[in-house]
Structures are given as structure tokens and as C-alpha cells.
VEXDREN-2710 file (C-alpha; in Angstrom, 1 decimal):
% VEXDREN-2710
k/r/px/py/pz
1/UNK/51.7/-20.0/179.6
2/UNK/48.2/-19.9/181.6
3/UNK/47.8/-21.4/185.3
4/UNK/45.4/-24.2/185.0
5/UNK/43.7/-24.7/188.3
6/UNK/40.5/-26.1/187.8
7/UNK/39.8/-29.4/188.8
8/UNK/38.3/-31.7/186.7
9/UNK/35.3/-34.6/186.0
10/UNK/33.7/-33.2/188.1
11/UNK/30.0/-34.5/188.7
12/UNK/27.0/-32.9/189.4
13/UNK/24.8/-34.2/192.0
14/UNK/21.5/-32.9/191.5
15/UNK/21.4/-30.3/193.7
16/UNK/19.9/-26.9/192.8
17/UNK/22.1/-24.6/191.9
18/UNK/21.2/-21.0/193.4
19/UNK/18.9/-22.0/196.1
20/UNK/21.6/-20.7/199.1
21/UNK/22.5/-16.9/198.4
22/UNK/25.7/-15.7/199.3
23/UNK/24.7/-14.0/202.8
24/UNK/23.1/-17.0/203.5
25/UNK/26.4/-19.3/202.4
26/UNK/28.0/-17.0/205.4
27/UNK/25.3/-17.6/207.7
28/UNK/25.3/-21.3/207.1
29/UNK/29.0/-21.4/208.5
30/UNK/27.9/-19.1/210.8
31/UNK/25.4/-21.1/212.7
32/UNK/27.5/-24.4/212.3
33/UNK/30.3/-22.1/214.6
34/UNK/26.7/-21.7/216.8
35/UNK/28.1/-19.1/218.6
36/UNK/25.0/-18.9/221.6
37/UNK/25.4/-22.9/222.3
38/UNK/29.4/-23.2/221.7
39/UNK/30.2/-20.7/223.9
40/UNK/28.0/-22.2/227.0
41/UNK/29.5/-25.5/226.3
42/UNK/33.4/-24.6/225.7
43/UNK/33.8/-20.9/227.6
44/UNK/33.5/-22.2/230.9
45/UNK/36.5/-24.8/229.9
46/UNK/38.9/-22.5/228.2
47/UNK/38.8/-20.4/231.1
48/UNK/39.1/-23.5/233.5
49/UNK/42.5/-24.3/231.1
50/UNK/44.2/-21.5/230.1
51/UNK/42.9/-18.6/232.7
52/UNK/42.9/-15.3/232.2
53/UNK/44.7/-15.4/229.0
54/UNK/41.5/-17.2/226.8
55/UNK/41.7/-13.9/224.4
56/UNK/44.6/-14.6/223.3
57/UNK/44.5/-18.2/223.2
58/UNK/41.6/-17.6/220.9
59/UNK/43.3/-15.2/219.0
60/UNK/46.3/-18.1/218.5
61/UNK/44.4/-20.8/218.0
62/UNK/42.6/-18.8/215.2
63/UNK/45.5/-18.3/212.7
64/UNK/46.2/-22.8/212.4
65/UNK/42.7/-22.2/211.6
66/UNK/42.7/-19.1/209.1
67/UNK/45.4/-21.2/207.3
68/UNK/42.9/-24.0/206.5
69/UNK/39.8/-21.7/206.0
70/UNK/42.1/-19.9/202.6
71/UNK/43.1/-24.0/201.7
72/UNK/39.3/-24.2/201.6
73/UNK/38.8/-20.7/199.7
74/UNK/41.5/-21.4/197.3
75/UNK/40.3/-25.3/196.8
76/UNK/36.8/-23.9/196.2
77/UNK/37.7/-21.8/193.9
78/UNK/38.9/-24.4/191.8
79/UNK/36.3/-27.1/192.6
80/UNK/33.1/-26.5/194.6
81/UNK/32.1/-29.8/194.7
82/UNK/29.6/-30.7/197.6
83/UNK/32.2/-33.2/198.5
84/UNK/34.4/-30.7/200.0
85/UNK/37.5/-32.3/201.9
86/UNK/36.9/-35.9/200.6
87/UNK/36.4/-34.6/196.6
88/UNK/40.2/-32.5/197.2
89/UNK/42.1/-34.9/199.2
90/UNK/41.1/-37.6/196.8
91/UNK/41.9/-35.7/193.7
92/UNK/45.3/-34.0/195.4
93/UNK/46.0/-36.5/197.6
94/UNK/44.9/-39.9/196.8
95/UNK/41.6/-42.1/197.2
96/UNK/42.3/-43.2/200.8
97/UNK/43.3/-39.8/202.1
98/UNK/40.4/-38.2/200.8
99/UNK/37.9/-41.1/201.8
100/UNK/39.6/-40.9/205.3
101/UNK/39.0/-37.2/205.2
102/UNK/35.4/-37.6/204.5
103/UNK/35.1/-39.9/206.9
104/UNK/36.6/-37.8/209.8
105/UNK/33.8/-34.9/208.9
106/UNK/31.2/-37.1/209.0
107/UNK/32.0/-38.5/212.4
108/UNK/32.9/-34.8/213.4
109/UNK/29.5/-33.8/212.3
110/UNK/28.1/-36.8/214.2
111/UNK/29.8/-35.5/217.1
112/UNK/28.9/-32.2/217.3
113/UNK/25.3/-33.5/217.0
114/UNK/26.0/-35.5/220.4
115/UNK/27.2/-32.4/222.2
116/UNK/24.5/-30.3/221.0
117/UNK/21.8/-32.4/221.8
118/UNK/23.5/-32.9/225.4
119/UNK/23.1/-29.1/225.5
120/UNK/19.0/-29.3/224.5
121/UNK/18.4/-31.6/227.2
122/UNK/19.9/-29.4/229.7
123/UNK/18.1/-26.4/228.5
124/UNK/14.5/-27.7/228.0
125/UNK/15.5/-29.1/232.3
126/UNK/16.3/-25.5/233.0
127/UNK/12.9/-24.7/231.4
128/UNK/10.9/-27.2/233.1
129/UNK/12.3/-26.8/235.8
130/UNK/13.7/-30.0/236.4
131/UNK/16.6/-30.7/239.2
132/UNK/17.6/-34.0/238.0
133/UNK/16.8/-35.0/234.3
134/UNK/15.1/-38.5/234.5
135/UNK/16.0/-40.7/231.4
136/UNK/12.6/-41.0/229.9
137/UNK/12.8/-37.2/229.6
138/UNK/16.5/-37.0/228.4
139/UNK/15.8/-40.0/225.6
140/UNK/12.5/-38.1/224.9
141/UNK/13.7/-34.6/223.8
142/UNK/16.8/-36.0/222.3
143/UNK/14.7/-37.9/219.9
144/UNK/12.2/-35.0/219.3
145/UNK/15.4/-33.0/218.8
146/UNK/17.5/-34.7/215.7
147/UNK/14.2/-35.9/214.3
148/UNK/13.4/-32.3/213.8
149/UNK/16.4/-30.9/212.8
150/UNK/16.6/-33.4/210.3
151/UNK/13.1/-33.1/209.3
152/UNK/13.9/-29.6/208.0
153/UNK/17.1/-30.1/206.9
154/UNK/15.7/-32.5/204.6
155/UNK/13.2/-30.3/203.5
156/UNK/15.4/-28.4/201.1
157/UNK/19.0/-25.9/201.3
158/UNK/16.5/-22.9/200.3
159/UNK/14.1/-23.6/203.4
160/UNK/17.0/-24.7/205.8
161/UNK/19.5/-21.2/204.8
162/UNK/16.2/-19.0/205.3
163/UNK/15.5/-20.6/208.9
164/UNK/19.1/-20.6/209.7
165/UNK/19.9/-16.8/208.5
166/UNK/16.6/-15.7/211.2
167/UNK/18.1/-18.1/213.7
168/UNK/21.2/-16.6/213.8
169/UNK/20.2/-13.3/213.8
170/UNK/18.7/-14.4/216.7
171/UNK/21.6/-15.6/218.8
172/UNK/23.8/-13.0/218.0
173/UNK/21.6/-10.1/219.1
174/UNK/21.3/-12.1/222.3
175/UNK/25.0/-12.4/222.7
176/UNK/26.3/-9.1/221.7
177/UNK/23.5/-7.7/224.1
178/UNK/24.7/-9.7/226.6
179/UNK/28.6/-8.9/226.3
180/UNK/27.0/-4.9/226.4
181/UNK/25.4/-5.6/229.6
182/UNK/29.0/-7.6/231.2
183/UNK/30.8/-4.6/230.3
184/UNK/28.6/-2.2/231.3
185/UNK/28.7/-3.6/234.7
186/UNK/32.0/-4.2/234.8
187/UNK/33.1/-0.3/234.5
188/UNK/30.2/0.4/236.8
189/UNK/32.1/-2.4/239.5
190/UNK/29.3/-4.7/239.4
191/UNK/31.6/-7.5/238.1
192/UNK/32.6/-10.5/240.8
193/UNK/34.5/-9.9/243.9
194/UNK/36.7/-12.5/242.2
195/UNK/37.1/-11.2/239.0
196/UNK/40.5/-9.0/238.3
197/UNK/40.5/-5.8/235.8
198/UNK/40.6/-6.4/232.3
199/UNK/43.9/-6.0/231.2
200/UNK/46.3/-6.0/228.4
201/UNK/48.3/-9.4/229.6
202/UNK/45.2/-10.9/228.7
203/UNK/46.3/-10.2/224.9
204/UNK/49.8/-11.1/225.9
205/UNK/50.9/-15.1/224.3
206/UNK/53.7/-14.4/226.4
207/UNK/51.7/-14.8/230.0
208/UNK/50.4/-18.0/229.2
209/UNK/51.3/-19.7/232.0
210/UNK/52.2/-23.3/230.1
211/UNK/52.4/-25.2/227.1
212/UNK/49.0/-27.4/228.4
213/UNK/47.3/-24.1/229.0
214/UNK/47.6/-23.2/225.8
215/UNK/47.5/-26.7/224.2
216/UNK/44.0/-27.7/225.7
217/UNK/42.8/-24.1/225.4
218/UNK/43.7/-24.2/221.9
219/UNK/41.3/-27.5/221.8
220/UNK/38.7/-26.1/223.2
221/UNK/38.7/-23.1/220.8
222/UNK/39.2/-26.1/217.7
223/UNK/35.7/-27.1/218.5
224/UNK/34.2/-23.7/219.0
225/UNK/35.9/-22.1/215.5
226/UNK/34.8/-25.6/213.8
227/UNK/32.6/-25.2/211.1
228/UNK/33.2/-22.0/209.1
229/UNK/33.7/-25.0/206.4
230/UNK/30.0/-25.5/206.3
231/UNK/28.5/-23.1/204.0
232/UNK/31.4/-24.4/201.1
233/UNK/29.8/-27.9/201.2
234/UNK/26.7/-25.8/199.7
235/UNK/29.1/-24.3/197.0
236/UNK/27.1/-26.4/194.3
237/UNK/24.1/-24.4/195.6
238/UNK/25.0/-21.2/195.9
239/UNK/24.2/-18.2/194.0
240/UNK/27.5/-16.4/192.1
241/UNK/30.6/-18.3/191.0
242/UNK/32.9/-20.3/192.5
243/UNK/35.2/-17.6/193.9
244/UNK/33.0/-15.9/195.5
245/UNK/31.4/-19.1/197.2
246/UNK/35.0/-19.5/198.8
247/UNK/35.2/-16.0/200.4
248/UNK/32.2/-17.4/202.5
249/UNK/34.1/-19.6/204.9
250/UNK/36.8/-16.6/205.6
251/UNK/34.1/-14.3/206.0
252/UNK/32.5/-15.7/208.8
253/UNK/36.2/-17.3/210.2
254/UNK/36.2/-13.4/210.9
255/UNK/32.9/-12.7/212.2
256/UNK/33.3/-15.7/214.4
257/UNK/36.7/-14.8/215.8
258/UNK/35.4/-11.5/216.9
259/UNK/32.6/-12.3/218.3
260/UNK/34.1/-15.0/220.5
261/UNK/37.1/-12.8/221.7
262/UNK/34.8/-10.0/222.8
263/UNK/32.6/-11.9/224.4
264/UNK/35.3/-13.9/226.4
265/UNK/37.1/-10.9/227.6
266/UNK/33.6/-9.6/228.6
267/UNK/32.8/-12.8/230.5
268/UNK/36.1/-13.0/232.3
269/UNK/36.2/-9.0/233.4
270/UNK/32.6/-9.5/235.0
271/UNK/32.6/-13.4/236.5
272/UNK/36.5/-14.0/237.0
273/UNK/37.7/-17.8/237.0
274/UNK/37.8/-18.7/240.7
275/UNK/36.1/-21.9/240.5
276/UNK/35.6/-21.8/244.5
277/UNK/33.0/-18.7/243.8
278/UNK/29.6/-19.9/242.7
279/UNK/29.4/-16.5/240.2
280/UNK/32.2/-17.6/238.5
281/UNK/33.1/-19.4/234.8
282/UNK/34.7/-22.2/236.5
283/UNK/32.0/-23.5/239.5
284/UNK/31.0/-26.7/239.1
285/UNK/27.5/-25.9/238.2
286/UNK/28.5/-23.2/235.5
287/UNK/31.1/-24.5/233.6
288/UNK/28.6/-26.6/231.4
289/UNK/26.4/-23.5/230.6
290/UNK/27.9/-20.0/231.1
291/UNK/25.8/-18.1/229.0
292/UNK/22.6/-18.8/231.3
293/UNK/24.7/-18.5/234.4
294/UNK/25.5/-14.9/232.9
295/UNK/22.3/-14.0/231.5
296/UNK/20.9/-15.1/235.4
297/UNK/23.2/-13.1/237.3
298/UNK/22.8/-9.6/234.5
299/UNK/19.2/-10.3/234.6
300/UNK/17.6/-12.5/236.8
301/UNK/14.9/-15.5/235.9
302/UNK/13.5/-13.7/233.0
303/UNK/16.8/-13.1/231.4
304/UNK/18.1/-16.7/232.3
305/UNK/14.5/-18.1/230.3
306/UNK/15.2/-15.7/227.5
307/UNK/19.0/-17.1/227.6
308/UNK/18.1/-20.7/227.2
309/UNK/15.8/-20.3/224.3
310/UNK/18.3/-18.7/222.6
311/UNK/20.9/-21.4/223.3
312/UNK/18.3/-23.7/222.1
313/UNK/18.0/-22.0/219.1
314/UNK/21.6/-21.8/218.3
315/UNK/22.4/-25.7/218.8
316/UNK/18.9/-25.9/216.7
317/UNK/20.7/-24.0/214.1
318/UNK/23.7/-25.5/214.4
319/UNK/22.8/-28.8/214.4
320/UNK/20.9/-27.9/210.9
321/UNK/23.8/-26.3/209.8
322/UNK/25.9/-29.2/210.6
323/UNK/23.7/-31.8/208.6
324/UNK/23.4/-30.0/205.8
325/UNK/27.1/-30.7/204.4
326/UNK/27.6/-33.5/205.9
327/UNK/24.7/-34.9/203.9
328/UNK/26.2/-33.5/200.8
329/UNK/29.6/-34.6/201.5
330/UNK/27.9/-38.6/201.8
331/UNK/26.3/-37.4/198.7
332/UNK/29.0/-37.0/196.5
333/UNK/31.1/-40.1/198.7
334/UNK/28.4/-42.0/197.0
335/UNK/28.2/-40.3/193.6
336/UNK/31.8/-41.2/193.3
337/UNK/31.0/-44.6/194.6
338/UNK/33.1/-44.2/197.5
339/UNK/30.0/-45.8/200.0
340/UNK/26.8/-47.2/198.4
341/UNK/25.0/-45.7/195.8
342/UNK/21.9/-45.6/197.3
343/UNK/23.3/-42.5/199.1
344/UNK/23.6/-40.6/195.8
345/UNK/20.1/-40.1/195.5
346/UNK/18.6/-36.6/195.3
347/UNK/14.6/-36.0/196.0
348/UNK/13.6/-34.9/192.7
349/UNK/11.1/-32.7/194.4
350/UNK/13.4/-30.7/196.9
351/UNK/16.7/-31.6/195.1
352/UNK/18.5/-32.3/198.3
353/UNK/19.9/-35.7/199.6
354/UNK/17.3/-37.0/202.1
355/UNK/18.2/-40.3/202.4
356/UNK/22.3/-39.6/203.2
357/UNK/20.2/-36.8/205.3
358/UNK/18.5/-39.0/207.7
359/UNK/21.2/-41.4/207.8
360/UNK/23.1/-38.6/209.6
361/UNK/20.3/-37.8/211.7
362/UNK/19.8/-41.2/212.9
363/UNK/23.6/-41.8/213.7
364/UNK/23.7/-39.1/215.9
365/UNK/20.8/-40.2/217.6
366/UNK/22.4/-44.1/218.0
367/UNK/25.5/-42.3/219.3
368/UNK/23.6/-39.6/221.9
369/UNK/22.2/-42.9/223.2
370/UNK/25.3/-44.8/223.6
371/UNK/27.3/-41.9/225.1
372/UNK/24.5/-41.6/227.5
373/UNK/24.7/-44.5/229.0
374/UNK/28.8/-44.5/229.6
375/UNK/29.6/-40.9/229.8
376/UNK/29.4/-38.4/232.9
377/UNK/29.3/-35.6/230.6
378/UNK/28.5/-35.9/227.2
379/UNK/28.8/-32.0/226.8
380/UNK/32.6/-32.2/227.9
381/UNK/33.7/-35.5/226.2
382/UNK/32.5/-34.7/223.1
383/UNK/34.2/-31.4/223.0
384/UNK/37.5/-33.1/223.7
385/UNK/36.7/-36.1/221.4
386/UNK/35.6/-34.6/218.1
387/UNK/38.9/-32.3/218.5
388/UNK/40.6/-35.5/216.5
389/UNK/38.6/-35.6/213.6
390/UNK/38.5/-32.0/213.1
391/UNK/42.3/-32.1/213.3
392/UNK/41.7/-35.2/211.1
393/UNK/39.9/-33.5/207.8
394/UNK/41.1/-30.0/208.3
395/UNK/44.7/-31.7/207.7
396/UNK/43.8/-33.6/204.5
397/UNK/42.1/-29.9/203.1
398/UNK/45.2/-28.1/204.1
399/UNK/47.5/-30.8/202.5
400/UNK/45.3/-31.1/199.6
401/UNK/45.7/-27.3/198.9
402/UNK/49.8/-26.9/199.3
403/UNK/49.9/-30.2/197.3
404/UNK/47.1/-29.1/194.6
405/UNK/48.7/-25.7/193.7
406/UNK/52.4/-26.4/193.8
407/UNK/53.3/-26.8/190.6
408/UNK/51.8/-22.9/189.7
409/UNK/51.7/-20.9/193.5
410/UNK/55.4/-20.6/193.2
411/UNK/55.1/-17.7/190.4
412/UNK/53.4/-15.4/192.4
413/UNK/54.6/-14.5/195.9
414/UNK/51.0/-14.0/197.1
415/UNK/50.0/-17.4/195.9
416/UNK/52.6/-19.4/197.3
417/UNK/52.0/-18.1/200.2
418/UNK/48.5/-18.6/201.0
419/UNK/48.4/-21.5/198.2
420/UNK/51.0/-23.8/199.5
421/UNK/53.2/-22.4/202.5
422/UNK/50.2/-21.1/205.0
423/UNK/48.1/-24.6/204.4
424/UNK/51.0/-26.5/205.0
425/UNK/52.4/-24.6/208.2
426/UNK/48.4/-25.2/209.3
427/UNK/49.0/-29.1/208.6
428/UNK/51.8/-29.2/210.3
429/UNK/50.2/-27.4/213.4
430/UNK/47.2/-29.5/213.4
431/UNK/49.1/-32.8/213.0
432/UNK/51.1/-32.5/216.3
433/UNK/48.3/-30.8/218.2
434/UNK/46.2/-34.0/217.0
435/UNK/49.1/-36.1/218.1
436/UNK/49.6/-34.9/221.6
437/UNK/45.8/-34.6/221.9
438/UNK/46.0/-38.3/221.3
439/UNK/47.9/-38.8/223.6
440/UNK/46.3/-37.0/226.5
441/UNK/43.3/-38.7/225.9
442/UNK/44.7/-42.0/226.8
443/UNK/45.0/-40.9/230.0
444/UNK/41.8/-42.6/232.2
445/UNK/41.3/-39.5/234.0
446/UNK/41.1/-37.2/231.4
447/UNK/37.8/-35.8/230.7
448/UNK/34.3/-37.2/232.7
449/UNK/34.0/-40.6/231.7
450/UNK/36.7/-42.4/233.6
451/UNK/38.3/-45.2/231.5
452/UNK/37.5/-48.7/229.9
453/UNK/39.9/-51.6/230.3
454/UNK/42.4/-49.0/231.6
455/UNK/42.3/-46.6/228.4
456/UNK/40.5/-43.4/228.6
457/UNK/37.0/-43.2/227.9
458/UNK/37.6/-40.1/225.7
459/UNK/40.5/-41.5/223.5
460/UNK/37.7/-44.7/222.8
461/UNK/34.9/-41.5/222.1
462/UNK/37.4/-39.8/219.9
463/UNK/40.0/-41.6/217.9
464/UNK/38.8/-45.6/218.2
465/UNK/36.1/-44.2/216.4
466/UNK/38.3/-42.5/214.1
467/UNK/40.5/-45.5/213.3
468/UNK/37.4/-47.5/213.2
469/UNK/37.3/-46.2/209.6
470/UNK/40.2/-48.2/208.6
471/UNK/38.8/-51.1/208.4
472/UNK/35.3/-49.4/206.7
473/UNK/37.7/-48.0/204.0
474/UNK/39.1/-51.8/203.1
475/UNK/35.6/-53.8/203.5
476/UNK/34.7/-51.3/201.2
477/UNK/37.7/-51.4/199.0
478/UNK/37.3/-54.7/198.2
479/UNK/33.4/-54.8/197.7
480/UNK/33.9/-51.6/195.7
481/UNK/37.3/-51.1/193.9
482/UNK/36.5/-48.9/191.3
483/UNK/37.2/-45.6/193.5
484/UNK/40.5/-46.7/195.1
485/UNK/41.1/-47.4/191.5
486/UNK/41.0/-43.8/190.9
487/UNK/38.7/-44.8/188.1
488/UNK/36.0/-42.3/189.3
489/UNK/37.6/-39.7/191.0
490/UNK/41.3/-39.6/189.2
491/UNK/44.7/-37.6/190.8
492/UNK/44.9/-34.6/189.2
493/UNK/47.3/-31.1/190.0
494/UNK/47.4/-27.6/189.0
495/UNK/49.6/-26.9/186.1
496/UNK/51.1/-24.7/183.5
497/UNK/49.3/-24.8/180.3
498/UNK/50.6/-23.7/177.0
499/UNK/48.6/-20.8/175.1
500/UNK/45.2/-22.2/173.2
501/UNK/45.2/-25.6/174.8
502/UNK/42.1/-26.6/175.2
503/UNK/41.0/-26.9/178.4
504/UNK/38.3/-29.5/180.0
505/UNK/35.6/-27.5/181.8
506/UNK/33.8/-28.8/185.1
507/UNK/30.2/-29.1/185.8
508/UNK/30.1/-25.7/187.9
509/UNK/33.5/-24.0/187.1
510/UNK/33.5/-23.4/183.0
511/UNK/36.5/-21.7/183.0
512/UNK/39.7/-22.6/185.4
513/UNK/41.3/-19.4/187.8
514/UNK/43.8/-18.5/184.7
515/UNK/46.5/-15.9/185.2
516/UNK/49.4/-14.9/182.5
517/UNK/52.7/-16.6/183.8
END
């Protein structure tokens, strides 16, 4: 008896296989993590919620999130197809789950867009000098922004990974630089007059000082570990087989982690979190944009300038890196005729999805405008609001995993662990942090954005929009059946196989993940 895992009717879309190399799979989810423009955005607010005790809150919220990144591995392995989330949940879960699931990543990617963008404006201010940012100027560079990001995402995956591999390289020289210079002046007792001693309670989960601390810490750190998952939605693409495409999202889970933790602990030692002291992570005026508060302080002015452009770069990257599989996950939505065909088309000269390319491109920029004119800040909100959908789609790939592999993780201790029990444990995890997130967000004075008719402004941001796919999912059903149908995408589970059965090969995976039973 063989272990058939290898999903099947499978189709390709077009895309050109080999175009992304492996180091550049890993850079991919590397720069959709943006580490430079993340970290300006969301440190300031992890150490406003949980304190002192951000490294290990990062640390914690990092294993819910390991869990999904080997449910993406494993789910690779057996089918890297563009479609990612929405091509598993529908063939482990069911049509609805998995058209729900690539429904959340698209708004997450949407999302992420928003915040990113906020972050450009604020940068090219600094830059210019600006004290206020007029609204001409804001709509201005916001437009130049996603029209060139998209621009070159649309250009082609082997253009976009060689521009996002220098990019990054970029941002984490700056960074790990950076976290040598807060130390340095930290054991020379040059840090804050705020700040307190690094120390090992820091690592402790046991000083936490509450369940919220950890809770919206743990959110914050959800949006800054999101997208490791990018670089598999170029699996199709990418040089080697399909196993090793799946070790890419792990690998730079790790780098990411580590990199974040050292840098926090760093951060914390030299500016402390007393939000009444102007040098610290929590002041008003820093909390949106750390890194060029720290850079200012280590440096000065030239330091600060050099700061900036390198946050710019990173939510360039990002927001590249971010577009590129959500583009390919539309791709094969359509393909499967799960939204309009038209989406399914591939520009025979750069074999990439232009038109599903643009369309997410131009969302983002019809959301950036909306936002603008309701939201205090857009940086904040849309932190706390794309939280949900993350939840959202990294649930349906976790699910899809433990319920894909069931039937054959069971004979190997190994395998049922990080098959079936880890993914679901993540699930589970996700689901009631999703839940209470929910909830919080109803509240009107939770985030910047006040409330509308009485519910929070954030909850509307975050999980109308969300549910607002419900009723996309039926208008569609009914114009387009044949996908709920399971006509073009059908259920399908790993399974024994007897000896010399033939087996069905898929477009990119000629040969399922066999062991002897």
C-alpha cells in the first residue's frame, strides 16, 4: 500500500514555470513580511499593548503561525497550484470554504496595500518636509504609488523576484544595522532615561501582565508575520519541484521571526515604552513610525533620510510582493470559474496575469481613498482590520491540511503531527482569536476611527467587508454554478493506494509524495 497525496485535475494557468528561483521564492515571502515598513507601523503598538514582554509575545504568537506555514508546506507539496488557500480549501474542504478563503486573501492583500500606502504618504511628508500632509499631495503619491507597483508587478514574476530580492537586501542591511547601533548604545548607557535593562522576563509568557496584552499583541504580530505565504502562490513558477517550493514559506517564517524579536528587544532596551517621554516607542508622534524616530535619535537627520527611504522601499517591496499572489490566486479563481473568466487571462508575452493584476492594484487604490476620507489613521485601522481575514484564509489552509491528509498522516508519527494535529491546534487558535477580535472591534472606541451608527469603524473596515463576500459567493453561485458544482474543482483526500494502481498525475506534480505503508 502507497500514500497517495497528490492532488488532482489540476490546471495550468499559463504561467512560466522557472522564472522565480528558489532564493528568490524566499525573498518573495520575505518582502511581503516587509520587515523595514511593518515594523514602523506595528512596533510602536505591540509595545503600547503588551509592554515590555513584545519578545515573547512574538515568540508566542509565532508558533499559531508556524502551524499554518507547515499546512502550507505540506499542502504544496501535494499541489502548488497558484491558487494556494482557495485551490486546497475547495478541493479539501468544499467549494464555498475555499472561494471564501480566496476571498479573505484578496481582501487581506487589499488591505495591506491600504496600510502601506498610508505609510508612503507619511514618508515622502518626512522627505518634503511637510508638517501637515494636504490632500492633493496625500491622493497624489498614493496614486503614483500602486500605479507603480503594479506597473512592475505586471511586468513579469522574473522582473518583479529580481527587484524584490535587491529590495530586500536593502531593508535588512538597514535594519540589522540599525538594531547594532540600539545595542551598542544601550551597553554604552546611551539608551532612554526611561527605558529599563534588558532582561530575561522579557522572554518570560509568564509576566505578561493580561490576557488583552497578549491577545492584541498577538494581533499586531498576525499582521507583521503575514505573508511568508507569498512566495507559494509562485509555486507554479518556481524553479525545483514541488517540495522544495514548500520549504520556502518556513524558511523565511524563520528568518522573519528572528529578525523581528532581535530587533524588538533592541528597540525596547534603548527607547523604553513610557509614552509620556517624547524618545520613546509609545509617544504620540512615534508610534506610527519607530524606525525613523530610531534611526533620528542613533543618527540624526541624515540617518532619519536614509531611514525613510528604506521604509519606502520595503512597503515598495512589499506591496509588489503582496500583488503578485494575489493576482495569481484571482488567476486560478477564474481558471476554475470561480469569478469571471476574463480574469484567467495570461499576457502571452510576459506570461503573468495582468489584467487580475491591475484589478488588485486599482482596488487598493478605491479603498486607500475611501479609508481616507473616514479614518483618523489608516496606518492603525488597517492593522487591526485585516487581522480578520488573515485569521480568515490562514484557518481554511490549516483545516484544509488536517482534513486533506487524514486518511494517511495517521501511519507515521511525524506526519500526523505536522499533517493533521499542528494545523488543526493552529485552526483552532486562529478561530477564537478571530472571534474575540471580532468582538473587540465592535467596540466604537477601538482603534482611530470612532464609530458609524454606533458600531466601530474598524469592525465595518474589517469584517463587513469580510462578510460582504457572502453575498458575492451566491450572486455568483447562481450566475455561475458550475464550480459550487464541484464540476471544476472536485473534493478530493489523501488515500491509501494499492500497489501498481495507476495513478492520475497533475500538471506540475507527476508523481504524488508516495511512502511504503
Amino acid at each position: 500500500m502507497y500514500e497517495e497525496t497528490a492532488m488532482h485535475g489540476l490546471k495550468a494557468k499559463g504561467l512560466k514555470k522557472g522564472s522565480v528561483s528558489q532564493t528568490a521564492a524566499v525573498t518573495i515571502g520575505l518582502a511581503a513580511t516587509a520587515p523595514a515598513y511593518s515594523l514602523t507601523g506595528a512596533l510602536g503598538h505591540g509595545a503600547f499593548e503588551s509592554g515590555y514582554q513584545l519578545p515573547i509575545v512574538l515568540i508566542l504568537s509565532v508558533i499559531p503561525m508556524f502551524f499554518v506555514a507547515l499546512s502550507y508546506k505540506h499542502l504544496t507539496t501535494s499541489a502548488p497550484d497558484s491558487g494556494t488557500v482557495f485551490t486546497w480549501g475547495t478541493k479539501a474542504i468544499g467549494p464555498r470554504y475555499g472561494w471564501f478563503g480566496g476571498w479573505s486573501l484578496l481582501l487581506a492583500s487589499v488591505l495591506s496595500g491600504v496600510a502601506a500606502t498610508q505609510i508612503i504618504v507619511n514618508i515622502m511628508a518626512i522627505l518634503f518636509n511637510l508638517t501637515e500632509i494636504p490632500l492633493w499631495f496625500q491622493f497624489t503619491i498614493a496614486i503614483l504609488f500602486i500605479s507603480s507597483t503594479t506597473y512592475l508587478t505586471a511586468k513579469g514574476a522574473e522582473e518583479s523576484s529580481r527587484t524584490t530580492l535587491i529590495l530586500t537586501v536593502l531593508q535588512y542591511g538597514l535594519l540589522f544595522t540599525l538594531a547594532g547601533l540600539l545595542f551598542l548604545n544601550v551597553f554604552q548607557g546611551n539608551s532612554s532615561s526611561t527605558a529599563i535593562p534588558i532582561s530575561l522576563q522579557w522572554f518570560n509568557p509568564f509576566a505578561i501582565s493580561s490576557f488583552n496584552a497578549f491577545l492584541n499583541g498577538f494581533l499586531v504580530a498576525l499582521f507583521i508575520f503575514w505573508g511568508f505565504d507569498a512566495s507559494l502562490a509562485m509555486s507554479e513558477e518556481t524553479n525545483g519541484n514541488s517540495e522544495q517550493a514548500g520549504r520556502s514559506g518556513i524558511i523565511a517564517m524563520i528568518i522573519t521571526v528572528i529578525t523581528y524579536v532581535v530587533f524588538a528587544t533592541a528597540a525596547l532596551a534603548y527607547a523604553g515604552i513610557d509614552e509620556h517621554d517624547n524618545t520613546s516607542l509609545t509617544a504620540g508622534g512615534n508610534i506610527d513610525s519607530v524606525v525613523t524616530v530610531l534611526a533620528t535619535n542613533i543618527i540624526g537627520t541624515y540617518g532619519a533620510t536614509a531611514a525613510a527611504l528604506i521604509i519606502a522601499i520595503s512597503a515598495f517591496s512589499a506591496t509588489m510582493s503582496t500583488i503578485m499572489p494575489s493576482a495569481r490566486v484571482a488567476l486560478a479563481m477564474a481558471i476554475y470559474r470561480a469569478i469571471p473568466h476574463k480574469f484567467s487571462s495570461v499576457n502571452p508575452k510576459t506570461q503573468t496575469p495582468k489584467l487580475a493584476t491591475w484589478a488588485i492594484g486599482i482596488m487598493t487604490l478605491i479603498v486607500y481613498i475611501t479609508l481616507s476620507a473616514i479614518s483618523e489613521s489608516i496606518v492603525r485601522d488597517s492593522i487591526l482590520s485585516v487581522s480578520i481575514a488573515v485569521c480568515t484564509y490562514y484557518t481554511v489552509a490549516a483545516i484544509s491540511c488536517a482534513l486533506y491528509f487524514h486518511r494517511t498522516a495517521f501511519s507515521h508519527w511525524h506526519t500526523a503531527l505536522s499533517q493533521v494535529i499542528f494545523p488543526a491546534t493552529g485552526a483552532i487558535i486562529l478561530i477564537a482569536v478571530g472571534i474575540l477580535q471580532a468582538w473587540n472591534m465592535l467596540d466604537p472606541a477601538y482603534g482611530s476611527s470612532g464609530s458609524i451608527a454606533g458600531i466601530g469603524a474598524v469592525f465595518l473596515i474589517g469584517v463587513v467587508t469580510l462578510m460582504f463576500g457572502v453575498p458575492l459567493m451566491v450572486w455568483w453561485k447562481h450566475h455561475e454554478p458550475t464550480f459550487f458544482r464541484g464540476e471544476t474543482l472536485p473534493i478530493e483526500r489523501a488515500h491509501m493506494t494499492a500497489d501498481g494502481t495507476d495513478r492520475e498525475p497533475t500538471h506540475d506534480n507527476p508523481r504524488s509524495n508516495n511512502r511504503s505503508g
